[in-house]
C-alpha positions in Angstrom: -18.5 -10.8 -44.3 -17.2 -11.2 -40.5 -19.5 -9.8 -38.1 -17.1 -7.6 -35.8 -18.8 -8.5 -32.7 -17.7 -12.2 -33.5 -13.8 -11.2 -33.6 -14.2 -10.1 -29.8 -12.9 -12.8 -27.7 -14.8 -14.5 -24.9 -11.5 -15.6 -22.9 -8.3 -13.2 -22.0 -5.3 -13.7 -24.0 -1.8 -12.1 -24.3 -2.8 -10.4 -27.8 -7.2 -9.5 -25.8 -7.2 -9.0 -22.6 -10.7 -9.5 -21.4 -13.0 -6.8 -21.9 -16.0 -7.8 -19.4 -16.6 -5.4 -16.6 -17.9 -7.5 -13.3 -19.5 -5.8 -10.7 -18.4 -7.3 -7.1 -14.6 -6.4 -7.4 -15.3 -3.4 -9.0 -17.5 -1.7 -6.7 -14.9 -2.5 -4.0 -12.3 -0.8 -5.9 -15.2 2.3 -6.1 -15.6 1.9 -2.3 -11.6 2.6 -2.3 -11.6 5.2 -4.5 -14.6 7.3 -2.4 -12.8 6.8 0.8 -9.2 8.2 -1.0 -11.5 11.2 -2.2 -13.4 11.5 1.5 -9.9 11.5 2.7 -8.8 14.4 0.6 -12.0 16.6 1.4 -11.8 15.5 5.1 -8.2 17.3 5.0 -9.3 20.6 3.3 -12.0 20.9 6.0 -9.2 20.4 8.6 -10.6 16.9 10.2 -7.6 15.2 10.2 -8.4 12.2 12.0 -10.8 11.2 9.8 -9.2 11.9 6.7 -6.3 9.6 8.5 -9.4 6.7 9.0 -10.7 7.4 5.6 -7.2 6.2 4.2 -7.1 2.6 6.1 -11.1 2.1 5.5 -9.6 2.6 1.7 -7.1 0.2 2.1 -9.4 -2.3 3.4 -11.8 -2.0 0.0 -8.5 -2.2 -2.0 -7.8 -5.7 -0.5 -10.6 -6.9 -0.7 -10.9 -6.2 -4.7 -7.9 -8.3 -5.7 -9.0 -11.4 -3.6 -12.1 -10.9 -4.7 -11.4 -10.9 -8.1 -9.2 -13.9 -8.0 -11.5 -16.2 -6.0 -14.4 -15.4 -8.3 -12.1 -15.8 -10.9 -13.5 -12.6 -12.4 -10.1 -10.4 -13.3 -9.9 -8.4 -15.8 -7.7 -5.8 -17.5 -9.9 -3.3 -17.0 -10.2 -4.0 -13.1 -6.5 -3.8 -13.2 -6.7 -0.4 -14.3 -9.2 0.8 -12.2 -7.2 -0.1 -9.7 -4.1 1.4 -10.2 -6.1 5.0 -10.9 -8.0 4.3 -7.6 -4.9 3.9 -5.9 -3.5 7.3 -7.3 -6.2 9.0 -5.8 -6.3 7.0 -2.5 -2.8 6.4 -1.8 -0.8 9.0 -3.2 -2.7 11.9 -3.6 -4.8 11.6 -0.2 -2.0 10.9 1.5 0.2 14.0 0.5 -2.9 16.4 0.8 -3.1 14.9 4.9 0.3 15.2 5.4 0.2 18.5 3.4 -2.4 19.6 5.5 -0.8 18.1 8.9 2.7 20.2 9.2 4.1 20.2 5.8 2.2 23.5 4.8 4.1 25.2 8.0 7.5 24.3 6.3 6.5 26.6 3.1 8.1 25.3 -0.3 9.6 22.3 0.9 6.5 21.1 2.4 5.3 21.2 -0.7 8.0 19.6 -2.2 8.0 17.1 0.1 4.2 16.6 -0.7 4.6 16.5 -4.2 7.6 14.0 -3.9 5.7 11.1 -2.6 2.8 11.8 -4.9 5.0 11.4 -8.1 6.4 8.6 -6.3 2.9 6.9 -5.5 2.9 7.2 -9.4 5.8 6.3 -10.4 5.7 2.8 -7.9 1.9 1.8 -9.2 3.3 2.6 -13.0 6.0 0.4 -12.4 4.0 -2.4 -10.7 1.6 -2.7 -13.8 4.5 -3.4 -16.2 7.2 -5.8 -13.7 4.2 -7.9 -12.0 6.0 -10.7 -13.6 10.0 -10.0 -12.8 10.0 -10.1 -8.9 7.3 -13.1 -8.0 4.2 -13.0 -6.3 6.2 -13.3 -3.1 7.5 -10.1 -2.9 6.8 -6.3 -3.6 9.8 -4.2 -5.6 9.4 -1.1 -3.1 7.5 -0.3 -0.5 3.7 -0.7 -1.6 1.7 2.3 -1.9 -1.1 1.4 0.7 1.7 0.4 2.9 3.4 4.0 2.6 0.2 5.7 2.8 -0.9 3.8 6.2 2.5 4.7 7.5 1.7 8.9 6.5 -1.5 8.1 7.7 -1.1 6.3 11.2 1.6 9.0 12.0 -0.7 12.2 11.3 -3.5 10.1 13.2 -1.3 9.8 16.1 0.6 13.1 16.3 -3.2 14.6 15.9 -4.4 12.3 19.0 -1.4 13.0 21.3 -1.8 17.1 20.4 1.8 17.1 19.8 3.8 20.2 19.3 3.5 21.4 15.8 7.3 22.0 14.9 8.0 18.5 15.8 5.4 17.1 13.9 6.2 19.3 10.9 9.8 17.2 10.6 8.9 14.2 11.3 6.3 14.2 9.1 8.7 15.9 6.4 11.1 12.6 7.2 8.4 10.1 7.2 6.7 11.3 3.9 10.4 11.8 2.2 11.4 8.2 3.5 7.7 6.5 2.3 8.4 8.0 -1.1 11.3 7.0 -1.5 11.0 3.3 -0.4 8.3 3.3 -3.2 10.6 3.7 -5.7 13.5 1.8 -4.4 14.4 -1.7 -5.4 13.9 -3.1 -1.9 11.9 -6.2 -1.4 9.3 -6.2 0.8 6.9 -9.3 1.8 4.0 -9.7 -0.4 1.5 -12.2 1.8 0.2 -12.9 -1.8 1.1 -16.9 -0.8 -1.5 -16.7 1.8 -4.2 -19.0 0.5 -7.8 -18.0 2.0 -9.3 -20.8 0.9 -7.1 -22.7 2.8 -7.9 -24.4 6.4 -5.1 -22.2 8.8 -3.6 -23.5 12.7 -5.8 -22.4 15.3 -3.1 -20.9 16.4 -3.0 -18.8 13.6 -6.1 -17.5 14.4 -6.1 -16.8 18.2 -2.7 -14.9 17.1 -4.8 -12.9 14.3 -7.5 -12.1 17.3 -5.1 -11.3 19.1 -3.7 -8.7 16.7 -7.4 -6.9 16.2 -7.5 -7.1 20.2 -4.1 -5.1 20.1 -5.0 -2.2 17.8 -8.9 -1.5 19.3 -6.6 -1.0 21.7 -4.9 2.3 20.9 -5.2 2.3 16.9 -3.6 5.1 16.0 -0.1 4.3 18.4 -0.4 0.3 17.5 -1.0 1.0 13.7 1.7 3.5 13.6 3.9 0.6 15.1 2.7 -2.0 12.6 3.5 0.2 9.3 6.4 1.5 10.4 7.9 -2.3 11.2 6.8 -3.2 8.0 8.3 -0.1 6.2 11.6 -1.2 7.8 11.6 -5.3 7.2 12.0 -4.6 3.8 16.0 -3.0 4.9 16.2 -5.4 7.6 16.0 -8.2 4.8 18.3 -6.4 2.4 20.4 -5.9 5.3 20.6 -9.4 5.9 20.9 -10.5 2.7 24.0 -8.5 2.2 25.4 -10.1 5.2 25.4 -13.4 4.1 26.3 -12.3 0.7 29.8 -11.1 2.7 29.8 -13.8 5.2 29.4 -17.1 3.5 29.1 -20.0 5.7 33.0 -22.0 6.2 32.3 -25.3 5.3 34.3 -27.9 7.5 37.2 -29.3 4.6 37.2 -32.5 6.9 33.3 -32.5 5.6 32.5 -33.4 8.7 
């Protein structure tokens, strides 16, 4: 008679995914999710620039788990999980309840709607990531990534909060900005992955003095200089699209002397 613990596989295949639980990309993931849920209780006790900071420490944890994971080679489906319901709570839940919290709640029932748009959208985005990894390529994201949306929520409420500005104004452009996050998480835009970065790779000195130079840039003034960052990134994705189209419609002539 088979013992059922010998049918359990040791390796991952397509019919078992792995089943062990490791513990280093894991408890970053945890790290991630306590900063998502610090963010949300930071914004029901009305400390908005924390729950703002609480969001990017987050997003920092939630890098680090996937590289982790794959240069330890210790992934596994269950870290994959844990990860997309971390990022619920950190990236689209947190994120509504700040901006919620911020201006939205002034607008009445479309502030909540507004709210409760980017949230199902968060949802909807990480749902659809876990079942089309495999479609688009590692180098590219199909819609705006939720950590990327929820730094761009997060950098503006951050820096409306820090230049005290006047609250109608921040009430619609944070209604535009969460409405325009949520929606680029569901879109079919492409947006750069950096997944073809290799860490383990030696990298320019320049590219190093420029990456310096980028931490040099937000210590700086970090809400106003990430603000800037997400917001660029948030719009590359249309500015490619953009371009492709372009040269869709403008094929280049080629000379029929072939010269």
């Amino acid at each position: 008679m088979t013992n059922p613990v010998d049918e359990i596989p040791d390796e991952e295949t397509p019919n078992h995914p792995r089943r062990a639980i490791y513990l280093l990309p894991n408890l970053m993931t945890t790290a991630a999710l306590f900063f998502g849920f610090y963010s949300v209780v930071q914004s029901w006790h009305g400390d908005l620039a924390a729950a703002a900071i609480a969001i990017f420490i987050a997003i920092l944890f939630d890098g680090l788990d996937g590289r982790l994971a794959r240069l330890t080679h210790t992934q596994s489906a269950f870290g994959a999980e844990y990860d997309s319901l971390s990022d619920m709570v950190s990236f689209g839940v947190a994120p509504a309840v700040l901006a919620l919290a911020t201006a939205l709640n002034s607008l009445g029932k479309p502030g909540w709607i507004l709210a409760f748009v980017y949230c199902a959208a968060a949802a909807l985005r990480l749902a659809r990531f876990n079942v089309n990894q495999t479609v688009v390529g590692k180098n590219y994201f199909q819609g705006l990534p939720s950590p990327s949306a929820a730094a761009l929520v997060a950098s503006f409420v951050w820096l409306a909060h820090d230049l005290a500005w006047n609250p109608t104004t921040t009430a619609v452009w944070c209604g535009v900005l969460t409405l325009f996050a949520g929606l680029s998480m569901v879109s079919n835009i492409l947006f750069w992955s950096g997944k073809s970065i290799d860490l383990r790779r030696s990298v320019p000195f320049l590219a190093a003095a420029g990456l310096a130079l980028v931490f040099a840039f937000i210590s700086f003034y970090p809400p106003g200089v990430l603000f800037a960052l997400t917001l660029a990134y948030a719009l590359s994705g249309y500015f490619l699209a953009l371009w492709r189209w372009w040269k869709k419609r403008h094929p280049l002539v080629k000379n029929e002397k072939g010269g």
